[in-house]
C-alpha positions as CSV (number, residue, x, y, z in Angstrom):
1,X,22.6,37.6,-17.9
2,X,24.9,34.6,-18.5
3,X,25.6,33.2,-21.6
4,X,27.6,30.1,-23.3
5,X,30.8,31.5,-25.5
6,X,32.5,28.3,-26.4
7,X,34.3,29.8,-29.3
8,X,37.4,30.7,-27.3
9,X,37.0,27.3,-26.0
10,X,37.1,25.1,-28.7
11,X,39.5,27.4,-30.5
12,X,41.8,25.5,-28.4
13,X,41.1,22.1,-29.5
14,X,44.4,20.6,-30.1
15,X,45.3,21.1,-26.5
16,X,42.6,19.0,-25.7
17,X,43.2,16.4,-28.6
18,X,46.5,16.3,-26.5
19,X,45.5,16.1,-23.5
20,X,42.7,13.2,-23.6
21,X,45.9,11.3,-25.6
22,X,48.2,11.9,-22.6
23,X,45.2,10.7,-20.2
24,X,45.0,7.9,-22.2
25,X,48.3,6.6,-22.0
26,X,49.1,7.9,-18.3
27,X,45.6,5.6,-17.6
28,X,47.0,2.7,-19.3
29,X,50.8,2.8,-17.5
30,X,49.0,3.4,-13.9
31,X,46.6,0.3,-14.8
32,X,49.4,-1.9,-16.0
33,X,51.8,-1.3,-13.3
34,X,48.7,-1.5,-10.9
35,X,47.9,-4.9,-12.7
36,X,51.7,-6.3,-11.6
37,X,51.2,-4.8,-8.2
38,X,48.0,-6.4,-7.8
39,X,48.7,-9.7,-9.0
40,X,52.0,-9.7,-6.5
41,X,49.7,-8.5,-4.3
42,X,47.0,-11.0,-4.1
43,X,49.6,-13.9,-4.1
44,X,51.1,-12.0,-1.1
45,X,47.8,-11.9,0.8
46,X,47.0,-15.8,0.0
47,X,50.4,-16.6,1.2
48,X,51.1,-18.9,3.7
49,X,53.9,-16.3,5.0
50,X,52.8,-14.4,7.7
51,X,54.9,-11.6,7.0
52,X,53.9,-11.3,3.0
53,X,50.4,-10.7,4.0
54,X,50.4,-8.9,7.2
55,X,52.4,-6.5,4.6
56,X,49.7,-6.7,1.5
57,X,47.6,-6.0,3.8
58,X,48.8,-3.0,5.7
59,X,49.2,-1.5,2.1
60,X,45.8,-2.5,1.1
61,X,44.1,-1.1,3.9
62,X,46.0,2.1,3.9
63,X,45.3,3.2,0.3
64,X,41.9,2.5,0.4
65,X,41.3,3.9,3.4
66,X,42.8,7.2,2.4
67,X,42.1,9.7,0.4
68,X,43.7,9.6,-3.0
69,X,44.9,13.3,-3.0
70,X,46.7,12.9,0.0
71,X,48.4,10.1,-1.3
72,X,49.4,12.2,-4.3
73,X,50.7,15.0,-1.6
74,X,52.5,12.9,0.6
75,X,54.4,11.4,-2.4
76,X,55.4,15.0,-4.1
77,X,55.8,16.9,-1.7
78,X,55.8,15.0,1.5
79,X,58.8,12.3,0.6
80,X,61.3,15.1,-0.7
81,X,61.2,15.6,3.4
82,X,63.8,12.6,3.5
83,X,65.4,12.6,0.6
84,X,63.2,11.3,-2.3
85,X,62.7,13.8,-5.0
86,X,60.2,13.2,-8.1
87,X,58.9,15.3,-11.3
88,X,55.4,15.9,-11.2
89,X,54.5,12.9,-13.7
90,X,56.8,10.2,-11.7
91,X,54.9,11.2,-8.7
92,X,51.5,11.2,-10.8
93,X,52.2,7.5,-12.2
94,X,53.1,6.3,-9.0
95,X,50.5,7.4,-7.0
96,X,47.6,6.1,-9.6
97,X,49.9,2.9,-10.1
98,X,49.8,2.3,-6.0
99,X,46.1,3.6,-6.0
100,X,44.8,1.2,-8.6
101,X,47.4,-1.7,-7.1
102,X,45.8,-1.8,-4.2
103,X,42.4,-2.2,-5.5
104,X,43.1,-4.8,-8.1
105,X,44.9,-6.5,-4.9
106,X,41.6,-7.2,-3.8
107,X,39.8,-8.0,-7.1
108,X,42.7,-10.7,-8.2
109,X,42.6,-12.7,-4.8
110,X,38.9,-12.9,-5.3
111,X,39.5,-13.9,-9.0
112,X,42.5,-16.5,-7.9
113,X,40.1,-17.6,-4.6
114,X,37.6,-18.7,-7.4
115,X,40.1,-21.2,-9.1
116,X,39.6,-25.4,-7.3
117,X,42.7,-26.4,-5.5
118,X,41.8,-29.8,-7.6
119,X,42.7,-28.2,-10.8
120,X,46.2,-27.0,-9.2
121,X,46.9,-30.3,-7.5
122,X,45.9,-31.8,-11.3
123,X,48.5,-30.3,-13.5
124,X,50.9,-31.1,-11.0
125,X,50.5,-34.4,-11.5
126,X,50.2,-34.3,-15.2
127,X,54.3,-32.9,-14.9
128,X,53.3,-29.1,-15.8
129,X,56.3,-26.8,-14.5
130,X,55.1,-24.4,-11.7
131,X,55.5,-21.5,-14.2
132,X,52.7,-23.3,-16.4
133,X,50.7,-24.0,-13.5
134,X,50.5,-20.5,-12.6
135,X,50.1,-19.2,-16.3
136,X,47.5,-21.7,-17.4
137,X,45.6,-22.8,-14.7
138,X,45.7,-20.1,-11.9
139,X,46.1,-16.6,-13.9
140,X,44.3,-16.9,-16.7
141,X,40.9,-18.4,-15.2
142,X,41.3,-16.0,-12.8
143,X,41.4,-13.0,-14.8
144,X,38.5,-14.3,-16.9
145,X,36.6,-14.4,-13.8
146,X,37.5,-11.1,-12.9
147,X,37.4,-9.0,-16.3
148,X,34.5,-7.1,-16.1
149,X,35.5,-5.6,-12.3
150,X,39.4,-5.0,-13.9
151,X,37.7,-3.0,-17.3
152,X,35.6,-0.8,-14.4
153,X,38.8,-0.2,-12.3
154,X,40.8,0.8,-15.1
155,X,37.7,3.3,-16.0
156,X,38.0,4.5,-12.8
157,X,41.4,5.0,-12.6
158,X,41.4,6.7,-16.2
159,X,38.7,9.4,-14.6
160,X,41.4,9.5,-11.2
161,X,43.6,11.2,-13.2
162,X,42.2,14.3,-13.5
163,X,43.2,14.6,-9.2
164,X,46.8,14.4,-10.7
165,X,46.4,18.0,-12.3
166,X,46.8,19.4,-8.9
167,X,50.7,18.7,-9.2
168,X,50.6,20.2,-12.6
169,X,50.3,17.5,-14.7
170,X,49.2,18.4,-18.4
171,X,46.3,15.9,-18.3
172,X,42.5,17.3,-19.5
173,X,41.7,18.4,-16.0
174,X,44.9,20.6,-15.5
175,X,44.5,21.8,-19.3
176,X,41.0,22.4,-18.7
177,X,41.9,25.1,-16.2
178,X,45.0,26.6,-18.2
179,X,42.5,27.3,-20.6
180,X,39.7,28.5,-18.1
181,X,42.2,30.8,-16.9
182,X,43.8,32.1,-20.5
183,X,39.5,32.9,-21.9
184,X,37.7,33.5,-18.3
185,X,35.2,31.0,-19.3
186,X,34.9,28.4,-16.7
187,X,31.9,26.6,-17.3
188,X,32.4,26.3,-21.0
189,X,35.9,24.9,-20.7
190,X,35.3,22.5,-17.9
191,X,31.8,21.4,-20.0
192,X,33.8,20.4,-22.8
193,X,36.5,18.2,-20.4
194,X,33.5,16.6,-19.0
195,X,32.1,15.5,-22.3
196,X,35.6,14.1,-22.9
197,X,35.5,12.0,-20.2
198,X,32.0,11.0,-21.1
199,X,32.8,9.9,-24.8
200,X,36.6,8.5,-23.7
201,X,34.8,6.5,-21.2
202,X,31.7,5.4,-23.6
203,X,34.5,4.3,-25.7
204,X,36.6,2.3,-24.0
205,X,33.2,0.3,-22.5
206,X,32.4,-0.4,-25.9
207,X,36.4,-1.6,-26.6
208,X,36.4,-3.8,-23.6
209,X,32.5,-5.2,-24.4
210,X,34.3,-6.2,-27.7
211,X,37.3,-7.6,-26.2
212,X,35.4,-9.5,-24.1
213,X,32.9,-11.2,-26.7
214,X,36.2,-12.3,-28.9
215,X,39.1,-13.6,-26.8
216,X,36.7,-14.3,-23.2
217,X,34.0,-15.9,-25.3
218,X,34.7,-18.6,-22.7
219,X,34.8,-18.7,-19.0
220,X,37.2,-20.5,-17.4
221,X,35.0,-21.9,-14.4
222,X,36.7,-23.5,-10.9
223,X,35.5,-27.5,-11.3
C-alpha cells in the first residue's frame, strides 16, 4: 500500500531553496536577452529591408514551430558537430533566450503596430532626435500596450526551464530528480517542485499586478 514519506524530501530543503533562486535568475537572463532579441526582432520584421525580415522571420517561424527540447539538443550537442562547444548553462541560456526571443518577436511588433504613424511623424517635427523618438514615443507605448502578454511570457519561460535539466542543469526540475534518485521517492520529491512552481509563479503574478498598478497606471494609447 503506498504511502507519502516526505521527510527525506524536505530534509533536503536547501537544495531546493537553491534551486528555485537559480531558476529565478536563469528566468530573468533568458527573458532579458529574449527582451533585446525581440525588440531587434520586431523592428526587423516591420522593416522596409527585405532581407531583415525575410530573416526575422525564418527565425520566428522555426522556433516556434519546433519543439523546444530539440532546440536545446541541437545547440548542446548537435553544434559541437562543427566546431561550437558550450557548458551546459551557456547552452541552457541560449536556447531559453532564442526560445523566448522569438516569441516576444511577435508580441513587440504587435505592441509597436499599435503606435499612430501621426505620433512618429509629430515628434519629428517638434526636432526630437531619432533616439528620443524611438525611446519615448515608439518603445515605451509599446511595451505598455503589451505588458500583460510580456509578464505571461516571462512565466512561461520561467516554467521552460525545467526542460533545461535534461543537459544537467542544477535548476528545480534537474534537482528534483537528484533527489528522487538519492531517497527513491518520486512522487514526494517531484510534488514538492510542483508546489514551487505554483507559489514562484503565484508570486511573481502578484509582483507584476503590482508593477503594473504603480508605474503603467497609464496607458499610452496610439491617437
Amino acid at each position: 500500500m503506498f504511502y507519502f514519506e516526505f521527510s527525506g524530501t524536505l530534509a533536503r530543503w536547501p537544495e531546493f531553496v537553491h534551486a528555485g533562486v537559480f531558476t529565478v535568475l536563469l528566468s530573468a537572463t533568458a527573458m532579458l536577452l529574449g527582451l533585446i532579441i525581440g525588440i531587434a526582432g520586431a523592428f526587423a520584421r516591420l522593416s522596409s529591408v527585405r532581407p531583415a525580415r525575410v530573416i526575422a522571420g525564418s527565425y520566428v517561424e522555426i522556433i516556434r514551430n519546433t519543439p523546444f527540447l530539440v532546440q536545446i539538443y541541437i545547440i548542446y550537442f548537435g553544434l559541437p558537430a562543427i566546431g561550437v562547444r558550450l557548458d551546459a548553462l551557456t547552452a541552457g541560456i541560449l536556447s531559453l533566450s532564442l526560445y523566448a526571443g522569438a516569441y516576444i518577436t511577435e508580441i513587440a511588433r504587435a505592441g509597436i503596430e499599435t503606435i499612430d504613424k501621426g505620433q512618429v511623424e509629430a515628434a519629428r517635427a517638434l526636432g526630437l532626435s531619432p533616439y528620443l523618438t524611438f525611446r519615448h514615443v515608439i518603445l515605451k507605448p509599446a511595451m505598455a500596450a503589451v505588458y500583460p502578454a510580456l509578464t505571461s511570457q516571462f512565466i512561461l519561460i520561467m516554467l521552460a526551464t525545467s526542460v533545461v535539466s535534461v543537459i544537467s542543469i542544477p535548476e528545480l526540475t534537474g534537482v528534483a530528480n537528484d533527489i528522487q534518485g538519492l531517497t527513491f521517492r518520486s512522487l514526494e520529491a517531484f510534488l514538492v517542485v510542483a508546489a514551487i512552481y505554483l507559489g514562484l509563479t503565484a508570486a511573481f503574478k502578484g509582483l507584476f499586478t503590482v508593477f503594473d498598478r504603480t508605474i503603467f497606471s497609464f496607458k499610452y494609447v496610439g491617437r
